[in-house]
C-alpha positions as CSV (number, residue, x, y, z in Angstrom):
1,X,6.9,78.0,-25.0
2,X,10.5,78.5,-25.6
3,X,11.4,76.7,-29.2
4,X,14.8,77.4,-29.7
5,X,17.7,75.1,-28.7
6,X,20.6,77.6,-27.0
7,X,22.7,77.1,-24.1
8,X,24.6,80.2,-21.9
9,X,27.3,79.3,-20.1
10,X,30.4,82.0,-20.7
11,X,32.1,78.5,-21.8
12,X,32.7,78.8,-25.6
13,X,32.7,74.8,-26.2
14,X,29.7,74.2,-24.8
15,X,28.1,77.0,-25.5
16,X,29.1,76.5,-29.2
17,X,28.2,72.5,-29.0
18,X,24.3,73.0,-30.4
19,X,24.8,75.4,-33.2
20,X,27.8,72.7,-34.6
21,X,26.0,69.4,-34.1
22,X,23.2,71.0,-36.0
23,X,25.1,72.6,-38.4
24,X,26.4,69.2,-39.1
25,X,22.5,67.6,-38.8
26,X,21.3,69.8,-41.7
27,X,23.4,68.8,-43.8
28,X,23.0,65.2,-43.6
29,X,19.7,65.1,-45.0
30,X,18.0,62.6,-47.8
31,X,14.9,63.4,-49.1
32,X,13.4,60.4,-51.7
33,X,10.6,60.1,-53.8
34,X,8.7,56.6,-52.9
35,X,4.9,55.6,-53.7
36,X,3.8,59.7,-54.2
37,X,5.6,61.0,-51.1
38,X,8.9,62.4,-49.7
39,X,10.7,60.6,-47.8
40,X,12.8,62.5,-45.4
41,X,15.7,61.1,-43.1
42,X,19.0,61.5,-41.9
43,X,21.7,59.8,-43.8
44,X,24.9,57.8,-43.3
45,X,28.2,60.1,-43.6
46,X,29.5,56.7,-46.2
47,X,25.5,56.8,-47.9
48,X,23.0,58.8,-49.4
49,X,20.7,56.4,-48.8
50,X,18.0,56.9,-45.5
51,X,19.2,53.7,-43.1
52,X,16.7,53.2,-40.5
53,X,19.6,52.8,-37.9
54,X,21.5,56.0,-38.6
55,X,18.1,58.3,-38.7
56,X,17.2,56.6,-35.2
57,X,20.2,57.7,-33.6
58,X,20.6,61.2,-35.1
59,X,17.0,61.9,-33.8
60,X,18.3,62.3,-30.6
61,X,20.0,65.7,-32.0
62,X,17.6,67.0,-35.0
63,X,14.7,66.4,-32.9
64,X,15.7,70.2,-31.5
65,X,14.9,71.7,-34.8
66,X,13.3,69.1,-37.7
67,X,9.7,69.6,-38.4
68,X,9.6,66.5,-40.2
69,X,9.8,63.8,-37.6
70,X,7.2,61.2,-39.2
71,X,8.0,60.5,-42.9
72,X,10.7,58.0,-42.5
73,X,9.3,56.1,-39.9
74,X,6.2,56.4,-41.8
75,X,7.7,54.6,-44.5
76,X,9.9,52.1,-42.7
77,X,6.5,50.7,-40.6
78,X,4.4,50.8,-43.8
79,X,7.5,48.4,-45.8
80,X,7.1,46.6,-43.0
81,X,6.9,42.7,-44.2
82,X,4.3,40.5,-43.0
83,X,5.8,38.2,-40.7
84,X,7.2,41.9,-38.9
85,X,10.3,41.9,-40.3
86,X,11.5,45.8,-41.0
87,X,13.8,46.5,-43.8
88,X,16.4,48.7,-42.8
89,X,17.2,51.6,-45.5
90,X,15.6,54.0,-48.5
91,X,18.0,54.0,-51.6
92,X,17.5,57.0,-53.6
93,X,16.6,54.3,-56.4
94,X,13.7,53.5,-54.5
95,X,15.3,50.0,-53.7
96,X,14.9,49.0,-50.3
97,X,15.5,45.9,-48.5
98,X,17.3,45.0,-45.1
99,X,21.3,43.6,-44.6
100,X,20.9,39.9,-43.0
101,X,23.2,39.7,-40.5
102,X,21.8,42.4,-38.5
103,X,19.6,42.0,-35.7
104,X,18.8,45.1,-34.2
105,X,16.7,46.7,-36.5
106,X,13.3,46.1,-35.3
107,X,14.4,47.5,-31.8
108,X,15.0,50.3,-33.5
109,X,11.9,50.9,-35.4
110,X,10.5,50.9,-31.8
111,X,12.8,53.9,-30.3
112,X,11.9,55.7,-33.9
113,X,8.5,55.7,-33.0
114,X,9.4,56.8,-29.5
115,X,11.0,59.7,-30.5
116,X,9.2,60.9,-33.4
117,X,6.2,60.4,-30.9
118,X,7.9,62.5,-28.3
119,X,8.4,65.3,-30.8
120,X,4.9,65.8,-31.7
121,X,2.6,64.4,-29.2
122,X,0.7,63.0,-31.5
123,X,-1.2,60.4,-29.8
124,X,-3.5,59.3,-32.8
125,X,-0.2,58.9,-35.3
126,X,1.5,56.7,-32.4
127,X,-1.6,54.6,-31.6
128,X,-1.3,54.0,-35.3
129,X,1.8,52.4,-35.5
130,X,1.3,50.0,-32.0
131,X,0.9,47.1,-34.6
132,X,4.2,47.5,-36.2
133,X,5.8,47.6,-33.3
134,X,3.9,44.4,-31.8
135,X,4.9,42.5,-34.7
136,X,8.5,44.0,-34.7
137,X,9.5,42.7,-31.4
138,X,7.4,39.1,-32.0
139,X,9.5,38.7,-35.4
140,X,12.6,39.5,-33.2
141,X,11.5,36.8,-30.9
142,X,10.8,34.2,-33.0
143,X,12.5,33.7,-36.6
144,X,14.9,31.3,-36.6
145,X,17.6,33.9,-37.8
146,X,17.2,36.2,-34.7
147,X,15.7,34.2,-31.9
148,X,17.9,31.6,-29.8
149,X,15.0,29.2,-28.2
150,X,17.6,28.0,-25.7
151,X,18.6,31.2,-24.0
152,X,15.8,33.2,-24.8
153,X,17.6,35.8,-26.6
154,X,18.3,37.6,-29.6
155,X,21.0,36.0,-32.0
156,X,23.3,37.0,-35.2
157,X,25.8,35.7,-36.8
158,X,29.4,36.9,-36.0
159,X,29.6,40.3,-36.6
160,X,31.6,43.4,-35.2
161,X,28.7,44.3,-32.2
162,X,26.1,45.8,-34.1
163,X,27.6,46.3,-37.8
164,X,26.6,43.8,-40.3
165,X,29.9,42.7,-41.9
166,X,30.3,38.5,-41.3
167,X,33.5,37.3,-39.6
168,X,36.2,36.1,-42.3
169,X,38.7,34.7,-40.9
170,X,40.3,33.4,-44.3
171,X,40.7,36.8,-45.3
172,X,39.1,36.2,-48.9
173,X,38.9,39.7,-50.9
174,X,35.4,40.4,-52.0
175,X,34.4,37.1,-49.4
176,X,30.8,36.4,-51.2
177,X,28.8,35.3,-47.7
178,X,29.7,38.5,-45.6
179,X,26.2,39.4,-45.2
180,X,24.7,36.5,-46.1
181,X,23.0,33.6,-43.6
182,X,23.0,30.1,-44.9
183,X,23.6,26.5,-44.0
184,X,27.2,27.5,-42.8
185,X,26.1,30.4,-40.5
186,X,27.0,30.5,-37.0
187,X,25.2,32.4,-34.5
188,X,25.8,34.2,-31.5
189,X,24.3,36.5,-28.8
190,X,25.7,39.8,-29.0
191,X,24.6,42.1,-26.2
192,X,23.6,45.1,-27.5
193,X,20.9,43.2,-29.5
194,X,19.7,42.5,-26.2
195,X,20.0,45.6,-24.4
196,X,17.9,47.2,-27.1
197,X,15.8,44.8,-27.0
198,X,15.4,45.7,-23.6
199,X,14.9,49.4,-23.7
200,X,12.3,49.2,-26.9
201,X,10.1,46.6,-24.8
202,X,10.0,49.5,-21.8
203,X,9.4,52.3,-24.7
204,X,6.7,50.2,-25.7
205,X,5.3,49.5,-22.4
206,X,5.2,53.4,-21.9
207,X,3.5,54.2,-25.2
208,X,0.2,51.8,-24.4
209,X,0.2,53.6,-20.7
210,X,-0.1,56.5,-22.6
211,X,-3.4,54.9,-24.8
212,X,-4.5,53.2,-21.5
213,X,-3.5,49.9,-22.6
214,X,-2.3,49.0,-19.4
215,X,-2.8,45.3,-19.3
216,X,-0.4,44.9,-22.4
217,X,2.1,47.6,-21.2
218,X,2.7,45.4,-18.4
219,X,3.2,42.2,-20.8
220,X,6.4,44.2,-22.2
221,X,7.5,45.5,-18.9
222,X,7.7,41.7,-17.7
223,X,9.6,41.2,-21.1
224,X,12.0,44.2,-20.8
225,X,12.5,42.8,-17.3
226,X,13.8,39.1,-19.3
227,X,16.1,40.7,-21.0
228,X,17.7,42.9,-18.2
229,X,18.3,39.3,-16.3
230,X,19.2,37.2,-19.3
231,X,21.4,40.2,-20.4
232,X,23.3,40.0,-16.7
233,X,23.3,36.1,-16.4
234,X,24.7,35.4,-20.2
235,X,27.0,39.0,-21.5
236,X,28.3,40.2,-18.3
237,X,32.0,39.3,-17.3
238,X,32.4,41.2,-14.7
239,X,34.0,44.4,-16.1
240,X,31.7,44.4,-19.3
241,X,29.3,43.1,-21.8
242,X,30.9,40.0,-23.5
243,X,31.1,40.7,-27.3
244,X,29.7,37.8,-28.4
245,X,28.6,34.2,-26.6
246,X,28.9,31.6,-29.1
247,X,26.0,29.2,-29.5
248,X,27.8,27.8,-32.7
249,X,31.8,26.9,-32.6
250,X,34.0,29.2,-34.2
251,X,37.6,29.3,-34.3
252,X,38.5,33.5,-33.4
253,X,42.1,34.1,-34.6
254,X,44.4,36.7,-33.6
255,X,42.6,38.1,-30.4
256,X,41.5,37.6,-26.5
257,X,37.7,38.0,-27.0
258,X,37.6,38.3,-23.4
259,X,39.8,41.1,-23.6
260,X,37.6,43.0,-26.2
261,X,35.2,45.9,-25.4
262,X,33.0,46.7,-28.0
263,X,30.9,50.0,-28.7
264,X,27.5,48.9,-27.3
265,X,28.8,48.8,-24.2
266,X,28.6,52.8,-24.4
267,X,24.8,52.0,-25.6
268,X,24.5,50.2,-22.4
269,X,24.8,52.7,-20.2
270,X,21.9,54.4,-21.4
271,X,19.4,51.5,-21.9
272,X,17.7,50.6,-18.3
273,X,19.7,47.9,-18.9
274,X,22.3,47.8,-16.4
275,X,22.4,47.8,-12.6
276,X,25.0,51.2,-10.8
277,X,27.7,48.9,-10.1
278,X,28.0,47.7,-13.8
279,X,28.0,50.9,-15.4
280,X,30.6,52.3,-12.7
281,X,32.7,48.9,-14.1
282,X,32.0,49.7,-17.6
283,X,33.1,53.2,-17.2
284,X,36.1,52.6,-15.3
285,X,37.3,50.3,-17.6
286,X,37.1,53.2,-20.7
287,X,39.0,55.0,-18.4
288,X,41.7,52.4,-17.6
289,X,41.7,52.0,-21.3
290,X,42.4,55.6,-22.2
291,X,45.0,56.2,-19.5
292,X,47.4,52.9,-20.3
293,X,46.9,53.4,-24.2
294,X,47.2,57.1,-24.5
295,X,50.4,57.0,-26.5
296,X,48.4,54.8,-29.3
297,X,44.9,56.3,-29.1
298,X,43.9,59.8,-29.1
299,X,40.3,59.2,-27.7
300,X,39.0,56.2,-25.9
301,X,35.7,55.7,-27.7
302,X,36.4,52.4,-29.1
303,X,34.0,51.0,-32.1
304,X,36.1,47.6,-30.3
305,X,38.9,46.9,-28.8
306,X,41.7,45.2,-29.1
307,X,40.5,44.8,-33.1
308,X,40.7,41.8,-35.0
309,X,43.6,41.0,-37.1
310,X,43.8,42.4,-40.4
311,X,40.9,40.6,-43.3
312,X,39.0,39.5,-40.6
313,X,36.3,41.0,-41.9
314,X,37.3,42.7,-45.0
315,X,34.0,42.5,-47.5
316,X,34.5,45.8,-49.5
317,X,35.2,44.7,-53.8
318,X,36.2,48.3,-54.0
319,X,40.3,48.3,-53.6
320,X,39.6,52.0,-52.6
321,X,36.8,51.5,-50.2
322,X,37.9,51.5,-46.4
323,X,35.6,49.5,-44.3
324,X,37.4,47.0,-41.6
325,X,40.4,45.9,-43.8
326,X,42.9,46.6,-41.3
327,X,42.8,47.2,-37.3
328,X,42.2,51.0,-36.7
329,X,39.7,51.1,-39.4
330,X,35.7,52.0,-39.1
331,X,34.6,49.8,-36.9
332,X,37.3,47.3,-36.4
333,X,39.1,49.6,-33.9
334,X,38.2,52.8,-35.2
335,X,37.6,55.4,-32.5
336,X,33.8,56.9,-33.1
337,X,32.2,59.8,-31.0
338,X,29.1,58.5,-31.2
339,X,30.8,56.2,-28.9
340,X,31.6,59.0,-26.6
341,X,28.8,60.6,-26.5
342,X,26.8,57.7,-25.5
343,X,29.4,57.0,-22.7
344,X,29.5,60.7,-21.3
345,X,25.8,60.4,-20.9
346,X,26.5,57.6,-18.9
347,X,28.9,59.2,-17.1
348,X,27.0,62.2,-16.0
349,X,24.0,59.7,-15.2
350,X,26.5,57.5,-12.7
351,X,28.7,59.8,-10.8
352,X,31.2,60.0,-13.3
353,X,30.3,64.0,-13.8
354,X,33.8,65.7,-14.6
355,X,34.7,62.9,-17.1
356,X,31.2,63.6,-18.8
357,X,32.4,67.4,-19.3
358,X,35.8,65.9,-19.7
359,X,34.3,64.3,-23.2
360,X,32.4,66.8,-24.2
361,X,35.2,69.0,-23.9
362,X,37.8,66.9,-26.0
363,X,35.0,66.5,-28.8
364,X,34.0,70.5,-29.0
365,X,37.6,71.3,-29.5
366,X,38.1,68.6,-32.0
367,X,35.0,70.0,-33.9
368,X,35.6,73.3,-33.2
369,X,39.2,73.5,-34.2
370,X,38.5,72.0,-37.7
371,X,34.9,72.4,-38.5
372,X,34.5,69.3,-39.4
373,X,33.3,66.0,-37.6
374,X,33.5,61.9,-38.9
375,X,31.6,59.3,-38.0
376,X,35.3,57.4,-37.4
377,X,39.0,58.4,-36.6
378,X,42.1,56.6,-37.0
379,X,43.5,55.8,-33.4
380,X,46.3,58.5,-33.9
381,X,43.2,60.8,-35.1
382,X,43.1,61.2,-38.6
383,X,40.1,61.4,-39.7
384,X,38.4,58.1,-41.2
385,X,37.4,58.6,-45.3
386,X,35.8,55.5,-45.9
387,X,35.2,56.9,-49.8
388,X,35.6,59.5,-51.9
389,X,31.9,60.6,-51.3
390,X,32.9,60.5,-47.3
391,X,30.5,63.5,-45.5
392,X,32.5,65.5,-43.2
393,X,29.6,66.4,-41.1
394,X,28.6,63.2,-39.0
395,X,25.4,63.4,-37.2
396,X,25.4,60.3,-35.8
397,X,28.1,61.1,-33.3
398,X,27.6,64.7,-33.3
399,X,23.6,63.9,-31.8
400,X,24.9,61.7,-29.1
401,X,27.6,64.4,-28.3
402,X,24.6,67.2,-28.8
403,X,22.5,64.4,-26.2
404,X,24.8,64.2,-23.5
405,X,25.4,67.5,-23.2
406,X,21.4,68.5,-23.2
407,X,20.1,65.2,-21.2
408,X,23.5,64.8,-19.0
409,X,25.3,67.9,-18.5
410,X,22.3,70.6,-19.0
411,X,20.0,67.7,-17.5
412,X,16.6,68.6,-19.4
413,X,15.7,65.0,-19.9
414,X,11.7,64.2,-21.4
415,X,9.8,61.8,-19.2
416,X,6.5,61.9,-21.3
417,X,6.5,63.7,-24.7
418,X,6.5,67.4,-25.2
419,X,8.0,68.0,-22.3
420,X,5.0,67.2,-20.0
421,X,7.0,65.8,-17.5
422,X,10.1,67.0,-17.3
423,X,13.3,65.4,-15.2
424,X,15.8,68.2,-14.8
425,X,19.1,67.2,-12.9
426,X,21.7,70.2,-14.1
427,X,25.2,69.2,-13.0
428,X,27.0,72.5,-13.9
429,X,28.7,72.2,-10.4
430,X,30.8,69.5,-11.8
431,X,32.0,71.6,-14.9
432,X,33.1,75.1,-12.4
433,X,30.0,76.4,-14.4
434,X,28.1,78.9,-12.0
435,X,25.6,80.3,-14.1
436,X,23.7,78.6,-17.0
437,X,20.9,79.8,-19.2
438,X,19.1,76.7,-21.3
439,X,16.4,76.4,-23.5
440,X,15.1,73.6,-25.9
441,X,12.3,72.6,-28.2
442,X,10.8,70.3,-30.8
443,X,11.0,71.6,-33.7
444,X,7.7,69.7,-34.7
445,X,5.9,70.9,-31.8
446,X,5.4,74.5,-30.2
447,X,6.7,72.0,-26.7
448,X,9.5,73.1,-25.1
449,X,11.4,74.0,-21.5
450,X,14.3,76.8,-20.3
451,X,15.7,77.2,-16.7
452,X,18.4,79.9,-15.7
453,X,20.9,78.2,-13.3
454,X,23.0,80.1,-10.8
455,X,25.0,79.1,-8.0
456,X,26.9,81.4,-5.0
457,X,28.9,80.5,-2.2
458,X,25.6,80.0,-0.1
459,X,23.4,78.2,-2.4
460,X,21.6,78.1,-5.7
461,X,18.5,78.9,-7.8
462,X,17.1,77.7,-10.9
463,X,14.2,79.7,-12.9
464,X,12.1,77.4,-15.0
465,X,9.6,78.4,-18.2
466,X,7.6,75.3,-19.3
467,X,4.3,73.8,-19.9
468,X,5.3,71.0,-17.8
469,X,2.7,68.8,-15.4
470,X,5.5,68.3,-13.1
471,X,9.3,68.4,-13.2
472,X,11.5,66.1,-11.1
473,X,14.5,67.8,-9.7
474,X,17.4,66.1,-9.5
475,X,19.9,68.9,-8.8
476,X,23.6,68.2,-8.5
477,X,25.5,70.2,-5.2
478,X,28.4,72.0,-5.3
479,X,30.4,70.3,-2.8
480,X,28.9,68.9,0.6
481,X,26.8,70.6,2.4
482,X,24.8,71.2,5.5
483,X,21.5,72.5,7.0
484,X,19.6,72.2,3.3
485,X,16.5,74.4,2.6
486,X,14.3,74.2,-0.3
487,X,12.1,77.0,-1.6
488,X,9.4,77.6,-4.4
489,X,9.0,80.7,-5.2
490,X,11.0,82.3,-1.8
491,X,8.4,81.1,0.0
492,X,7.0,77.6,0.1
493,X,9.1,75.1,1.4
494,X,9.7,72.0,-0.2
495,X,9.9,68.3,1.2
496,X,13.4,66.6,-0.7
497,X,15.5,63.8,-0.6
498,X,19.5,64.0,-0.4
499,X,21.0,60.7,-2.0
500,X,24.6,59.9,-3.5
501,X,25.6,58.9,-6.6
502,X,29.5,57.5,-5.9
503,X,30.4,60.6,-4.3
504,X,28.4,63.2,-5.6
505,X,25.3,64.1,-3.9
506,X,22.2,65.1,-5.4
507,X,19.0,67.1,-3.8
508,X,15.9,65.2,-5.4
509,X,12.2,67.1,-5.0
510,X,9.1,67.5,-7.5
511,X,7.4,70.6,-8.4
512,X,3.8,70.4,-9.8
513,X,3.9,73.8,-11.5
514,X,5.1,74.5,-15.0
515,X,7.5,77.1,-14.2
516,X,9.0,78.6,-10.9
517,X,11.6,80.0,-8.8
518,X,13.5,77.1,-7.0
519,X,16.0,78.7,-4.0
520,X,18.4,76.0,-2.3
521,X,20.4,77.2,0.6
522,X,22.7,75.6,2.8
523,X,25.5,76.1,5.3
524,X,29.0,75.1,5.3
């Protein structure tokens, strides 16, 4: 089964894309000694330390190539405390322990699990962790400091969306309770709690299908459905997710909260969350965004935006430390690609095709032309040193970059885990790309799929290699066409669907075979 992870295009950014991002990837490694073992993860740019959060997200890149994919979620499910609370980072001291004011860490431990599973396959190791992940979720939906009783939702104090630094509006240097929950805490719903929330109940849901648990599977499907509703009825203004509902009063300074966008929205996109219509909204308001403050921003992939005023939530005792002192800074306004990488995925998932290459595009130059990538940029595009120790080799938004491009552009997307069931949806079309050669793998697994993708003036083919149960087709056209035929293998035909995403139209079909020769023909 093909292994390695290689894309063919004639396009020298994308083609180039994988062999960066990983580049990058293998240098952000941590590997620490704890109770007799190694621990191996995938740091912060700012930390040597393994943080539970930033090894979650770059999975979704070093999955391609890392043979280790169970040792830090090993050790984050077995630190696990009794009432299910998950700590949240490794220090190379061996000191671990989790940052209160975040609220999304337990979700997370779930889509670690997930993807580590996905990787290997290994049924036996996954079944092993279903209690952590039961007693994850239940600790999310119950302890006082995370569970709102009167909307049913997960809470936090006032934080920038997902980051853990406490809103100080006094601007007090070295401001002794940002990341501490007391008495004087007030708490709020912020959305991307909730949207994860809502995605890890689903994973959940399909790992005990895959045990034949099915009577609890369906328990978290009707909970994943909860938060998809409570997430619409409470977060949604009509253009966006709400940064934060306030259940406690607070007195915001300096900004329109209604006015501000925050990253998660980007998350969003790519959580089940969401109905079409919302995503369209979300994305057309980046877009609006980028086109009115072009002269002031380079890229559109907000952390928030507008920022808060300057101190706001300034924490750092280290005069030299950058962290959100000023707007423009990290994640009070910084621009991050893992932003835009989660929102090109979207894009390519919701009829918003060119403006997914479009991203991908503006980050493989930005790469490419200076070898380098940061988790944050200045809005004018300097690149954000939060220390002297700052890693110029971000995998965090270098794997959702490395993502969209193999799940959204390329459109190899895993349905089961190593490859079993495959949905592949290539939308080369929308890039001018008419002939594609793509092959990926687990580095943890001998699982993998390739297709070769051609397109002419009176149709296409695509060649696939697998050991796939079934693959779902769901194949971007060229342009609009007329009097459609599907074949397998030149000679079967095959029953399809034509639907439209906005404007572009897509061919859907199944084949039950783990590789093939699809041939789609048309006129006009």
């Amino acid at each position: 089964m093909p292994d390695s992870l290689n894309i063919s295009t004639g396009n020298a950014l994308y083609d180039g894309l994988p062999g960066v991002v990983t580049g990058f990837l293998r240098q952000d490694v941590s590997e620490i000694p704890f109770g007799g073992k190694v621990v191996r993860g995938y740091r912060s740019p700012d930390s040597v330390s393994v943080w539970l959060r930033d090894h979650t997200h770059q999975m979704k890149g070093f999955k391609y190539f890392e043979k280790d994919m169970v040792s830090a979620v090993d050790f984050f499910c077995a630190s696990q405390q009794p009432n299910g609370e998950v700590f949240d980072y490794l220090a190379p001291s061996g000191v671990t322990s989790r940052e209160p004011p975040e609220s999304d860490v337990e979700y997370l431990l779930v889509e670690a699990v997930y993807g580590a599973w996905q990787a290997t396959g290994d049924d036996d190791w996954m079944r092993g962790k279903i209690p952590a992940l039961r007693r994850a979720l239940y600790y999310s939906m119950s302890h006082p400091h995370r569970w709102s009783p009167e909307y049913r939702m997960v809470k936090r104090p006032f934080t920038i969306d997902t980051w853990d630094f406490i809103y100080n509006p006094d601007g007090v240097f070295g401001f002794t309770g940002y990341k501490t929950i007391d008495a004087n805490t007030t708490f709020h719903i912020m959305h991307g709690d909730n949207t994860g929330m809502c995605q890890s109940c689903r994973l959940l849901a399909a790992m005990l299908d895959r045990l034949g648990i099915v009577g609890e599977a369906e328990y978290w499907r009707d909970k994943a459905a909860h938060f998809r509703k409570k997430v619409a009825e409470v977060c949604w203004n009509g253009r966006f997710l709400r940064h934060m509902v306030h259940l406690d009063p607070v007195n915001v300074q300096g900004v329109n909260e209604d006015d501000q966008l925050s990253l998660s929205n980007a998350y969003a996109l790519n959580r089940g969350v969401l109905d079409h219509a919302q995503c369209a909204a979300i994305i057309e308001e980046y877009q609006r965004r980028r086109q009115a403050l072009a002269g002031e921003y380079f890229a559109e992939w907000f952390s928030i935006h507008p920022p808060f005023p300057p101190h706001s939530f300034y924490s750092s005792k280290n005069p030299g430390t950058t962290w959100t002192k000023n707007p423009g800074e990290y994640v009070n306004g910084g621009i991050l690609p893992l932003v835009g990488g989660e929102l090109a995925k979207g894009a390519f998932e919701n009829g918003f095709e060119e403006y997914g290459w479009d991203i991908l595009r503006r980050y493989a130059k930005m790469v490419n032309d200076t070898g380098k990538g940061y988790l944050w940029y200045h809005p004018d595009g300097t690149p954000g040193v939060s220390s002297k120790t700052t890693l110029a080799t971000d995998g965090w938004g270098g794997a959702a970059m490395l993502s969209a491009l193999i799940e959204g552009g390329a459109g190899i997307r895993d349905l089961d885990a190593r490859f079993r069931r495959v949905r592949l949806a290539p939308r080369w079309a929308a890039a001018g790309i008419h002939r594609a050669s793509v092959s990926v793998g687990y580095g943890a697994s001998d699982a993998g799929f390739a297709y070769d993708y051609q397109s002419a003036a009176e149709g296409l083919t695509i060649a696939w290699r697998s050991a796939a149960e079934s693959v779902d087709f769901h194949v971007l056209l060229p342009d609009d066409k007329t009097n459609l035929v599907v074949k397998l293998n030149q000679k079967t035909d095959v029953p399809f669907t034509s639907s439209f995403v906005r404007a572009s139209r897509y061919l859907d079909f199944t084949a039950h075979c783990p590789d093939g020769l699809i041939c789609i023909s048309w006129n006009g």
